[in-house]
C-alpha positions in Angstrom: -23.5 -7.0 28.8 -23.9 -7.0 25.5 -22.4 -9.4 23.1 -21.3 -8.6 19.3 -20.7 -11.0 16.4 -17.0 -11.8 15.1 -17.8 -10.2 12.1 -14.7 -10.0 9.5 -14.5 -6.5 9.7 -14.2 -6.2 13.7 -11.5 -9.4 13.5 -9.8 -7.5 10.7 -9.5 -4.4 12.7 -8.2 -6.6 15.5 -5.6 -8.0 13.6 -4.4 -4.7 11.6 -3.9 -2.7 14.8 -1.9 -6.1 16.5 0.2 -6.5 13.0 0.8 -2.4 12.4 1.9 -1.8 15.9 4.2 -5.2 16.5 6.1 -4.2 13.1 6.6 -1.0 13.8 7.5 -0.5 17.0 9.1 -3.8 17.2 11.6 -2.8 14.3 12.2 0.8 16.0 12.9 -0.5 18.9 14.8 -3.5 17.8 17.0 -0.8 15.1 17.5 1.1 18.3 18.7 -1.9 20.7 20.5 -3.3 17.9 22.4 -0.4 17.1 23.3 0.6 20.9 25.0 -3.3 21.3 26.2 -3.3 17.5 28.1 0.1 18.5 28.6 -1.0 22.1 30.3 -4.6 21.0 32.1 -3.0 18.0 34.1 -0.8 20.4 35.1 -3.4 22.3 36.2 -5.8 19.4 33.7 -8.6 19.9 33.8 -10.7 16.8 31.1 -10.1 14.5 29.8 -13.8 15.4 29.2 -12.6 18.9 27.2 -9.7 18.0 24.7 -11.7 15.9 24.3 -14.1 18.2 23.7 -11.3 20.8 22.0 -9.1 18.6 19.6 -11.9 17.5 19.0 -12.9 21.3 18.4 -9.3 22.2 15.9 -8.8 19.3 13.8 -11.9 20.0 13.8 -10.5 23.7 12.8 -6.9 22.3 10.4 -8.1 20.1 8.3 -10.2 22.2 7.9 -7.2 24.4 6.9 -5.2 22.2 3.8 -7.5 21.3 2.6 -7.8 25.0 2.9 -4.4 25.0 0.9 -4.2 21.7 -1.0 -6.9 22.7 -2.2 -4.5 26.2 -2.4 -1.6 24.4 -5.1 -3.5 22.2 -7.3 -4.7 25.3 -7.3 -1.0 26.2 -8.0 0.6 22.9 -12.0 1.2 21.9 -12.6 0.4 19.0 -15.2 2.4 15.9 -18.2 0.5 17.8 -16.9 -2.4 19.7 -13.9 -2.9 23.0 -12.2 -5.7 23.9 -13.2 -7.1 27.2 -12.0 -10.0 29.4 -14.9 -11.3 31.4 -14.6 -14.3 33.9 -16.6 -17.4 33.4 -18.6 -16.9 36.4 -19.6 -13.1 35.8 -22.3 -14.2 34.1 -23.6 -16.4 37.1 -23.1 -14.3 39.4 -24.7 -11.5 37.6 -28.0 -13.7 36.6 -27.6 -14.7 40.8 -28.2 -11.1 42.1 -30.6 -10.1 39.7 -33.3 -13.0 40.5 
């Protein structure tokens, strides 16, 4: 397998899709949740302290789902002329092993 260089335009690309998807979709979906218990609490006359405090704990929650999900969707996507791959310390041993 074939090794690349961290050059600063593959990093950069790396980093732009991570950043443009987590702020994105985390902020849709964090509008979207926010809304449904904003709405959800308002009927019910929670005090507006209450839905901060829930709204904020729901957001966190939302929001770091939404970065593993961004975070898979990353280690999935190929790239102009590279991929992400996780490769296990000894793959390379046992590879070197079989061919010998």
């Amino acid at each position: 397998m074939e090794t690349l260089d961290l050059s600063k335009r593959r990093i950069l690309a790396i980093w732009w899709l991570l950043f443009w998807r987590s702020l994105v979709f985390g902020f849709f979906a964090g509008f979207a949740v926010g809304f449904v218990i904003g709405l959800v609490l308002g009927l019910l006359r929670v005090s507006p302290q209450t839905i901060d405090a829930i709204s904020s704990i729901s957001g966190f929650c939302i929001g770091l789902a939404v970065t593993f999900w961004v975070l898979r969707s990353a280690l999935r996507k190929r790239f102009r002329d590279f991929r992400i791959v996780l490769v296990g310390l000894d793959a390379t041993q046992t590879t070197t092993q079989k061919t010998e």
